[in-house]
N, C-alpha and C positions, 0 to 999 in steps of 0.2 A: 483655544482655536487659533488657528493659522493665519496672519495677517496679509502677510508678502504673495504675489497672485504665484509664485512658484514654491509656494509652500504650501500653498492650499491646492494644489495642482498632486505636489507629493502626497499628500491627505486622501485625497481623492484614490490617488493610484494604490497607496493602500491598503486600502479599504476593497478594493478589485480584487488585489493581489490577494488578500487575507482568507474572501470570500470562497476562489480557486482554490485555493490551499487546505483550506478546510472541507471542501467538498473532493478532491483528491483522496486528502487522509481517510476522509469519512469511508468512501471505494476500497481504500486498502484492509481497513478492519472490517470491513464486510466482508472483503472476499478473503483473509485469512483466518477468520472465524468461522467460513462457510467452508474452507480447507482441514478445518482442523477437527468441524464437527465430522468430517465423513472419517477422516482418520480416526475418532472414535468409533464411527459407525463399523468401521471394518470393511467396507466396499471398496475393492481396490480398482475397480471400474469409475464408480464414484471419485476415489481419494484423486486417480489419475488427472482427470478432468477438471477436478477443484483447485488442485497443485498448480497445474498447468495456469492456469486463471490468475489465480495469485500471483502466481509468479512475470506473466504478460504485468497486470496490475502495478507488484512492488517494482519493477525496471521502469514502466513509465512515471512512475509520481517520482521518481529516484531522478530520471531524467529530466523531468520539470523542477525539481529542486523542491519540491513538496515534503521531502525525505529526506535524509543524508541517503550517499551509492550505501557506507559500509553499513547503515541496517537495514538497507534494503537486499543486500548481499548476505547478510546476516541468517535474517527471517528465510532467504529462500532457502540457503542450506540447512537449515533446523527443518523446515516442511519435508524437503528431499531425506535426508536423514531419518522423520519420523516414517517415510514411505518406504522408505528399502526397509528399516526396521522390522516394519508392516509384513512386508513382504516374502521376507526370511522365515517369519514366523509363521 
C-alpha cells in the first residue's frame, strides 16, 4: 500500500478510473453482442438500430480512452460489413 499522501491519492484515482473503465467496456460488449445477435436474427430493421447503437457506443468508450480509436474503428467496420453483407443477400 501507498505511503506518500500523493501516492495514495494516485490509488485512489485508480481505482475511479479502473471502475469507469470497466463499466464502459462492460456497455460496448453489451451493445455489440446485442448487434450481432440481430445480425443473426436477420432483421434488418432490427440489425439497423442495434449497429447504430454500437457503433454511438464503440466512438464514445474510444473517446474516453476505455478502448483503443483503432478497435474501436475496427469492430464498427466488421458490424457495417456484416450489414451490407446482410443486405445484399
Amino acid at each position: 500500500m501507498a505511503n506518500h499522501k500523493s501516492a495514495k491519492k494516485r490509488a485512489r484515482q485508480t481505482l475511479k478510473r479502473t471502475e469507469r473503465n470497466r463499466h464502459t467496456r462492460s456497455r460496448v460488449k453489451s451493445a455489440v453482442k446485442n448487434a450481432r445477435t440481430a445480425l443473426d436474427a436477420g432483421d434488418s430493421g432490427e440489425t439497423a438500430s442495434a449497429i447504430k447503437t454500437a457503433e454511438s457506443v464503440l466512438r464514445r468508450a474510444a473517446s474516453k480512452g476505455a478502448i483503443p480509436k483503432k478497435r474501436a474503428s475496427r469492430q464498427v467496420s466488421r458490424l457495417a460489413k456484416s450489414q451490407n453483407r446482410l443486405a445484399s443477400s
